[in-house]
DRENROZA-496104 format. One record per residue: residue number from 1; x, y, z of N, C-alpha, C, O in turn. Coordinates in Angstrom, 2 decimals. Last residue first. Layout:
N
+-----+---------+---------+---------+---------+---------+---------+---------+---------+---------+---------+---------+---------+
!   i !    n_xx !    n_yy !    n_zz !   ca_xx !   ca_yy !   ca_zz !    c_xx !    c_yy !    c_zz !    o_xx !    o_yy !    o_zz !
+-----+---------+---------+---------+---------+---------+---------+---------+---------+---------+---------+---------+---------+
! NUM !       X !       Y !       Z !       X !       Y !       Z !       X !       Y !       Z !       X !       Y !       Z !
...
+-----+---------+---------+---------+---------+---------+---------+---------+---------+---------+---------+---------+---------+
***
This chain:
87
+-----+---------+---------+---------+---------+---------+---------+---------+---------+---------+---------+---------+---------+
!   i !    n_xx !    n_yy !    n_zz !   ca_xx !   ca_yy !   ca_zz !    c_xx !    c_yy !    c_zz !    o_xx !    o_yy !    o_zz !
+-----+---------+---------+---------+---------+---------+---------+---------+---------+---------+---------+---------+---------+
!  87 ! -104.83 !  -76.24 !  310.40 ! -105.80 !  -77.00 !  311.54 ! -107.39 !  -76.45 !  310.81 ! -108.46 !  -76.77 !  311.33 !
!  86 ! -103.61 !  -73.26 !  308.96 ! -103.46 !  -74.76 !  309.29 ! -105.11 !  -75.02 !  310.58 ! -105.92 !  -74.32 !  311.19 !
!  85 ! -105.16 !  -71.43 !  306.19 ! -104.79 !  -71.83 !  307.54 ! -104.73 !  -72.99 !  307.90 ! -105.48 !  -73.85 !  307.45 !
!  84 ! -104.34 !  -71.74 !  303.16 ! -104.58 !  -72.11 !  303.60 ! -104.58 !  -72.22 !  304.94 ! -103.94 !  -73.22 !  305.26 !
!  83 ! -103.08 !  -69.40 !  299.81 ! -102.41 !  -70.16 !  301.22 ! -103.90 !  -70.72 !  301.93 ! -104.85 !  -70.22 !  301.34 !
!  82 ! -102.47 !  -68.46 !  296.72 ! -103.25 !  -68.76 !  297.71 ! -102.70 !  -69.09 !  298.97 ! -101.48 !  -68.93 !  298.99 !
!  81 !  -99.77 !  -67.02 !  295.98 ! -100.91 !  -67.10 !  294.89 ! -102.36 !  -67.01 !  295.87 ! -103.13 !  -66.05 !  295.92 !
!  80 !  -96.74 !  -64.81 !  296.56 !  -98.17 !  -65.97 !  296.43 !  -99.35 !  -65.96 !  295.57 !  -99.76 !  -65.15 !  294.74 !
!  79 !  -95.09 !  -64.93 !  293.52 !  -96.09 !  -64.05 !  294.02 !  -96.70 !  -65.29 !  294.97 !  -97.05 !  -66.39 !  294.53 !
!  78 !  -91.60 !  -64.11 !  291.46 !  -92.87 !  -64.82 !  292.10 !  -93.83 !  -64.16 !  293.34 !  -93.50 !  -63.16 !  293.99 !
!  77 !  -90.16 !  -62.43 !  290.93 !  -91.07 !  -61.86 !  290.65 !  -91.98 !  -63.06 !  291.12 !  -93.19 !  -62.85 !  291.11 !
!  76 !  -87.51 !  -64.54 !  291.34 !  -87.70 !  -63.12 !  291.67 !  -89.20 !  -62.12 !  291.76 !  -89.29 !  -61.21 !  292.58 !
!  75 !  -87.42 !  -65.78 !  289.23 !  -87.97 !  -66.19 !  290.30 !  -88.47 !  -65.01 !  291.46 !  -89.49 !  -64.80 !  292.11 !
!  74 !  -86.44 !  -64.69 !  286.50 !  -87.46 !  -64.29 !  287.11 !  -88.40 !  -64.84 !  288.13 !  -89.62 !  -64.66 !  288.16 !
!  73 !  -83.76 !  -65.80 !  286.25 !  -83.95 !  -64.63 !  285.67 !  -85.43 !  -63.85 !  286.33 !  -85.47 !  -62.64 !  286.60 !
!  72 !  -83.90 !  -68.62 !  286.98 !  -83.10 !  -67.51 !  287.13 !  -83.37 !  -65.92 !  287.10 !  -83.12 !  -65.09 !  287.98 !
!  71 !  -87.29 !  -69.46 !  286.07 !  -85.89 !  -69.48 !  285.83 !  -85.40 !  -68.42 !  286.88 !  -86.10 !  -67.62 !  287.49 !
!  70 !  -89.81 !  -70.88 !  284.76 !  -89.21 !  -70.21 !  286.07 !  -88.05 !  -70.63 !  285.60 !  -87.74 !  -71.65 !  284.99 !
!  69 !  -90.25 !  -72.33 !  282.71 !  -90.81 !  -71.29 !  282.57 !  -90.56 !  -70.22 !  283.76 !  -90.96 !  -69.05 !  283.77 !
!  68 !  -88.71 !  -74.37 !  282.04 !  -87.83 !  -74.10 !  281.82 !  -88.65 !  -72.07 !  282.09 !  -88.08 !  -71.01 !  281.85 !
!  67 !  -89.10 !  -77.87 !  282.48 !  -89.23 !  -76.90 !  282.34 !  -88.81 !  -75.71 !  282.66 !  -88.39 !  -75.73 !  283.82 !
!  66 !  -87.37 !  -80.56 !  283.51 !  -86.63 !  -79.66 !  282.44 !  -87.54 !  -78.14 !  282.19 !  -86.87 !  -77.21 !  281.75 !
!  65 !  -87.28 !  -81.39 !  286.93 !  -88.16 !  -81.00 !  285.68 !  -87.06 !  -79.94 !  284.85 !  -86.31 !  -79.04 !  285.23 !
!  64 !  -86.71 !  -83.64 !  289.68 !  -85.94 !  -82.97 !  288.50 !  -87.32 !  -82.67 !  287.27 !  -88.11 !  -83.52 !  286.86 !
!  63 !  -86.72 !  -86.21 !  291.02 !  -87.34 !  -84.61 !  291.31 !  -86.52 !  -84.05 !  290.75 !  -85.43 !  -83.90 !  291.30 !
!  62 !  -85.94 !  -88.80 !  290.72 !  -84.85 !  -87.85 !  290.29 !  -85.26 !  -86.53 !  290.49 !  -84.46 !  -85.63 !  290.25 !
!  61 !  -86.78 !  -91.25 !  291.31 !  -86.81 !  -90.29 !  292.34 !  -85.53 !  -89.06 !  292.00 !  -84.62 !  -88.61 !  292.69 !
!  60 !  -87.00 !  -93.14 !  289.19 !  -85.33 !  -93.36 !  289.60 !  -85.55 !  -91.76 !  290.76 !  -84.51 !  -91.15 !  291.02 !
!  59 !  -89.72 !  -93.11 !  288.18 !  -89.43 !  -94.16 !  289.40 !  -87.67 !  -94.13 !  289.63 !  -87.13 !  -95.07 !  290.21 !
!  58 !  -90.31 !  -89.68 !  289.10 !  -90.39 !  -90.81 !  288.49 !  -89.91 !  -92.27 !  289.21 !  -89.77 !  -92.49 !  290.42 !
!  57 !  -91.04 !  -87.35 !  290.78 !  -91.33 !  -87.63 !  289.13 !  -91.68 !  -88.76 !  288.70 !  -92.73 !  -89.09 !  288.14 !
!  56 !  -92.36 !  -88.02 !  293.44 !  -90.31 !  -87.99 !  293.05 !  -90.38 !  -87.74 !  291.54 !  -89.31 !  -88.10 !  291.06 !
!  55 !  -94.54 !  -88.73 !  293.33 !  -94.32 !  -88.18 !  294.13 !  -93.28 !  -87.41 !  293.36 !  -93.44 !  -86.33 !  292.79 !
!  54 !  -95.41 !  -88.70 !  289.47 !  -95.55 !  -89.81 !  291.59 !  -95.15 !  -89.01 !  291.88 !  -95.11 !  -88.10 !  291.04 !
!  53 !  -96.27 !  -87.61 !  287.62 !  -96.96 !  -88.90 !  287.22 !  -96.83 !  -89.65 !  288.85 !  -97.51 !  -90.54 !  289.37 !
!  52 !  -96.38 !  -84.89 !  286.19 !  -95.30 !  -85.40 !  287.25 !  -95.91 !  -86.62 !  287.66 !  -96.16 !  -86.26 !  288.81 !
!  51 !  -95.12 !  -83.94 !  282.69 !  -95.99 !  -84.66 !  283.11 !  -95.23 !  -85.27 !  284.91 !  -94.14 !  -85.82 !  285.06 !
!  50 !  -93.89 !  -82.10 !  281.20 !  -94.76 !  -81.78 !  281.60 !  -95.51 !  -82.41 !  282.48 !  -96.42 !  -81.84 !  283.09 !
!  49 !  -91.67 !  -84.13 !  280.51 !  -91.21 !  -82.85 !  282.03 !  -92.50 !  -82.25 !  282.02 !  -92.56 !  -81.60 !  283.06 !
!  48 !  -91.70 !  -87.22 !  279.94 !  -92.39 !  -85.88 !  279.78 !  -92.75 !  -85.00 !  280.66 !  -93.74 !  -84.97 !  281.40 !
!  47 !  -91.28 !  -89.78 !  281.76 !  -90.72 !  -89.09 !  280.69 !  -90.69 !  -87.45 !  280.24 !  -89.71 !  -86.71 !  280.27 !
!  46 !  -92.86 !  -90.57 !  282.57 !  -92.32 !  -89.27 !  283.88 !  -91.18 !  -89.15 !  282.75 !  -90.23 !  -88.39 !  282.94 !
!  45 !  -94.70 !  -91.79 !  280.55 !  -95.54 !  -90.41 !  280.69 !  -94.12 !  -89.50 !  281.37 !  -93.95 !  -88.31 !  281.11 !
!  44 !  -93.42 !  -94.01 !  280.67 !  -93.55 !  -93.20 !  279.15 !  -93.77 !  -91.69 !  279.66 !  -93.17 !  -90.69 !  279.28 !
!  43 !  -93.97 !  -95.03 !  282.80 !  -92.46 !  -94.75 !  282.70 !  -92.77 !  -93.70 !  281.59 !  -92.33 !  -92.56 !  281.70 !
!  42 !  -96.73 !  -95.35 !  282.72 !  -96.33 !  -94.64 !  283.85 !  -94.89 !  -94.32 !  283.17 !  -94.72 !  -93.11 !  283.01 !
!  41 !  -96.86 !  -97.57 !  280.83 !  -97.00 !  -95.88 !  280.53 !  -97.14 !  -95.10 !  281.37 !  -97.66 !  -94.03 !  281.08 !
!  40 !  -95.88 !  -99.50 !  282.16 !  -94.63 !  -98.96 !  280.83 !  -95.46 !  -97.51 !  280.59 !  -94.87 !  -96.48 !  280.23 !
!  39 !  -95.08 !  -99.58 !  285.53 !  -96.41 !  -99.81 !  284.69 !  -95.18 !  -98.97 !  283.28 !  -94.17 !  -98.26 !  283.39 !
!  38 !  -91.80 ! -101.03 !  286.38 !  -93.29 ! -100.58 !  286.62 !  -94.13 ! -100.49 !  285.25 !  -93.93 ! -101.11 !  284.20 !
!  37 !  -88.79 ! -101.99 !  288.28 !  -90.21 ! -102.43 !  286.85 !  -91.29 ! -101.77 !  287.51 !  -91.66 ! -101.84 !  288.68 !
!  36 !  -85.93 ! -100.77 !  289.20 !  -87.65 ! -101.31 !  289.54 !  -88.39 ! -101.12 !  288.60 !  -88.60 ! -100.01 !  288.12 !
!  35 !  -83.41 ! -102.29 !  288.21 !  -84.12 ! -101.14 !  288.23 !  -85.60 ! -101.48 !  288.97 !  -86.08 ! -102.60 !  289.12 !
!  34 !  -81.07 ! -104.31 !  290.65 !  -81.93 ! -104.07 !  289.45 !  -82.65 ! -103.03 !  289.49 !  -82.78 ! -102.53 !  290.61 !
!  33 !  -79.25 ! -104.36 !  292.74 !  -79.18 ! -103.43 !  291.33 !  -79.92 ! -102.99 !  290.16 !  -79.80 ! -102.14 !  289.28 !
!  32 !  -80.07 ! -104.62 !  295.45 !  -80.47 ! -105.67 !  294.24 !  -79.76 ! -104.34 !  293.92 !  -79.71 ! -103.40 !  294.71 !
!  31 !  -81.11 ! -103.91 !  297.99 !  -79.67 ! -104.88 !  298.14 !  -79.76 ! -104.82 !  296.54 !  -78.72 ! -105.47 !  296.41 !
!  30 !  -83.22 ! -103.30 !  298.49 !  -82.40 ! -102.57 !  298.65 !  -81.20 ! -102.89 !  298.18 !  -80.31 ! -102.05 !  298.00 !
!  29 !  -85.14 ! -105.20 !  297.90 !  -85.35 ! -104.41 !  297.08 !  -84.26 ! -103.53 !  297.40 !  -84.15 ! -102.71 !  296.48 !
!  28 !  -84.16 ! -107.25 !  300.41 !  -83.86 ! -107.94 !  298.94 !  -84.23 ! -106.52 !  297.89 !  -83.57 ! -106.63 !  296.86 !
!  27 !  -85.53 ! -105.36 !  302.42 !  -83.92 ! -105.67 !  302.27 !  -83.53 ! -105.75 !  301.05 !  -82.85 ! -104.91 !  300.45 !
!  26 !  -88.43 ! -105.62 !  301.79 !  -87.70 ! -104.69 !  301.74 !  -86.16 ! -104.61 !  301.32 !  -85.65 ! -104.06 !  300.34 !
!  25 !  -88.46 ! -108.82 !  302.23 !  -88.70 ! -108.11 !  300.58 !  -88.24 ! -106.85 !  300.92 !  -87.27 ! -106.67 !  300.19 !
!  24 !  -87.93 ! -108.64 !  304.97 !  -87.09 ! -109.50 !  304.02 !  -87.47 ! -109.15 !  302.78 !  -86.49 ! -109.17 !  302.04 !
!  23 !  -90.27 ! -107.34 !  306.13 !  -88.79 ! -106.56 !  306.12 !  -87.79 ! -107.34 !  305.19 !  -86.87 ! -106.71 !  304.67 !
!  22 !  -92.16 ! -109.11 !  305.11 !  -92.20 ! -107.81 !  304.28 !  -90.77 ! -107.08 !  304.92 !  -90.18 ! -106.28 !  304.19 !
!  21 !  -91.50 ! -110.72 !  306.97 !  -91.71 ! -111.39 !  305.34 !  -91.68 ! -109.68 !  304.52 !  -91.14 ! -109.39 !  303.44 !
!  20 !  -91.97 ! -109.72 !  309.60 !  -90.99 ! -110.51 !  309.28 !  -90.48 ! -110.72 !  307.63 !  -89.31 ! -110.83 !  307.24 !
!  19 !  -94.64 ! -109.76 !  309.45 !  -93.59 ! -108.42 !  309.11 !  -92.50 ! -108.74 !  309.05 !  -91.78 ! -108.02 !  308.36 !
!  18 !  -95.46 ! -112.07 !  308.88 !  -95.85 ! -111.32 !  307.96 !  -95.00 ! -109.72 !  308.00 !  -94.81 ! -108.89 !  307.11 !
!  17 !  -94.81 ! -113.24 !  311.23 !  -94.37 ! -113.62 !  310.01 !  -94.65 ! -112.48 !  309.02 !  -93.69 ! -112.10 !  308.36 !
!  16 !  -96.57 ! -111.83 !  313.22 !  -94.94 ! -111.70 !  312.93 !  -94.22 ! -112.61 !  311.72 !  -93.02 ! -112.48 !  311.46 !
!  15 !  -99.08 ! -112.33 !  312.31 !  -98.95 ! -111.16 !  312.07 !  -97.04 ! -111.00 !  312.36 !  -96.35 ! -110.17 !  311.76 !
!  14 !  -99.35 ! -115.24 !  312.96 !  -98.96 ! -114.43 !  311.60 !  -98.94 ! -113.36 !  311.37 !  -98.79 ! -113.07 !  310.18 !
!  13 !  -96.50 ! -116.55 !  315.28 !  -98.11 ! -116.19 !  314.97 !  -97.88 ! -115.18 !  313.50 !  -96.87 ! -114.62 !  313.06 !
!  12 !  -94.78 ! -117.10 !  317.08 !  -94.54 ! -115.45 !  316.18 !  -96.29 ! -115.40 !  316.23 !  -97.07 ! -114.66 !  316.84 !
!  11 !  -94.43 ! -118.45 !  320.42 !  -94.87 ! -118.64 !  319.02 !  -94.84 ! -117.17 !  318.05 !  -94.92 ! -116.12 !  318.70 !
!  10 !  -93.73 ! -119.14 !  322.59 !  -92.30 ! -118.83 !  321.80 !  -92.84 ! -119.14 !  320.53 !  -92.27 ! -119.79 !  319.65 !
!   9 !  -95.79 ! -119.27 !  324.13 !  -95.19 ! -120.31 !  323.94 !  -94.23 ! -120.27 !  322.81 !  -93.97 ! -121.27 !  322.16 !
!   8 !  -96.27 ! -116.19 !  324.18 !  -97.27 ! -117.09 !  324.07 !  -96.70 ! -118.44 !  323.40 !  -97.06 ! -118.74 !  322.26 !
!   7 !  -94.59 ! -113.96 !  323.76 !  -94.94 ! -114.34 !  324.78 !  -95.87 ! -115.74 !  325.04 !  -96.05 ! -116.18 !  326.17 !
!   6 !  -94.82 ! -113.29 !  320.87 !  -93.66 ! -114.10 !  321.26 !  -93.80 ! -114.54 !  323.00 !  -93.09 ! -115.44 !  323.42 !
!   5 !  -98.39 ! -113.22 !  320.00 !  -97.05 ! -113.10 !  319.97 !  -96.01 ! -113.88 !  320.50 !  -96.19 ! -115.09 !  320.63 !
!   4 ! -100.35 ! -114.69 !  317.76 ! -100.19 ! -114.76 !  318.81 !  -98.77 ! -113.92 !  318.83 !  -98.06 ! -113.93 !  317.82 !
!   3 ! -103.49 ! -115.46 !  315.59 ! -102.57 ! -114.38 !  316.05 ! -102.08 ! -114.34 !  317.51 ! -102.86 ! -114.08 !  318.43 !
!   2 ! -104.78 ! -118.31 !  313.26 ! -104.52 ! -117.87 !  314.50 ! -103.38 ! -116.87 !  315.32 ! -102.38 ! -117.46 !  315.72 !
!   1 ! -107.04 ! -118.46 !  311.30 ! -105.73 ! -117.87 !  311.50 ! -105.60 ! -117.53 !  312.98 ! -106.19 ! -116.69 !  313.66 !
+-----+---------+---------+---------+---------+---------+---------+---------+---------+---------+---------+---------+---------+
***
């Protein structure tokens, strides 16, 4: 494999194809309507507000939980718990 840039006889070489190729699958995942397919018991599990399975909950990034054990009524009484110095 040979790696060159655009200075080097107006060649990309494969490391610019290759980002080249992954900004074109980015685009095409932005552009689409379709849902994004994933693992079926990953989907099963961000189902279940007990369960936070990625980052965002789930794969429609809805950060949303139905639990229901903080509320309104008694956020109020939250406490730290622990903390951590930085660095």
């Amino acid at each position: 494999m040979r790696i060159t840039d655009s200075r080097h006889k107006g060649e990309v070489g494969a490391i610019g194809r290759g980002v080249a190729g992954a900004g074109c699958l980015v685009a095409a995942m932005l552009l689409t309507d379709a849902p994004v397919q994933g693992d079926e018991a990953i989907v099963e599990l961000s189902q279940d507000d007990a369960q936070w399975v990625m980052p965002a909950k789930n794969y429609a990034s809805t950060r949303f939980s139905g639990l229901d054990q903080i509320n309104s009524d008694n956020v109020g009484d939250l406490q730290l718990a622990w903390s951590s110095p930085p660095g």
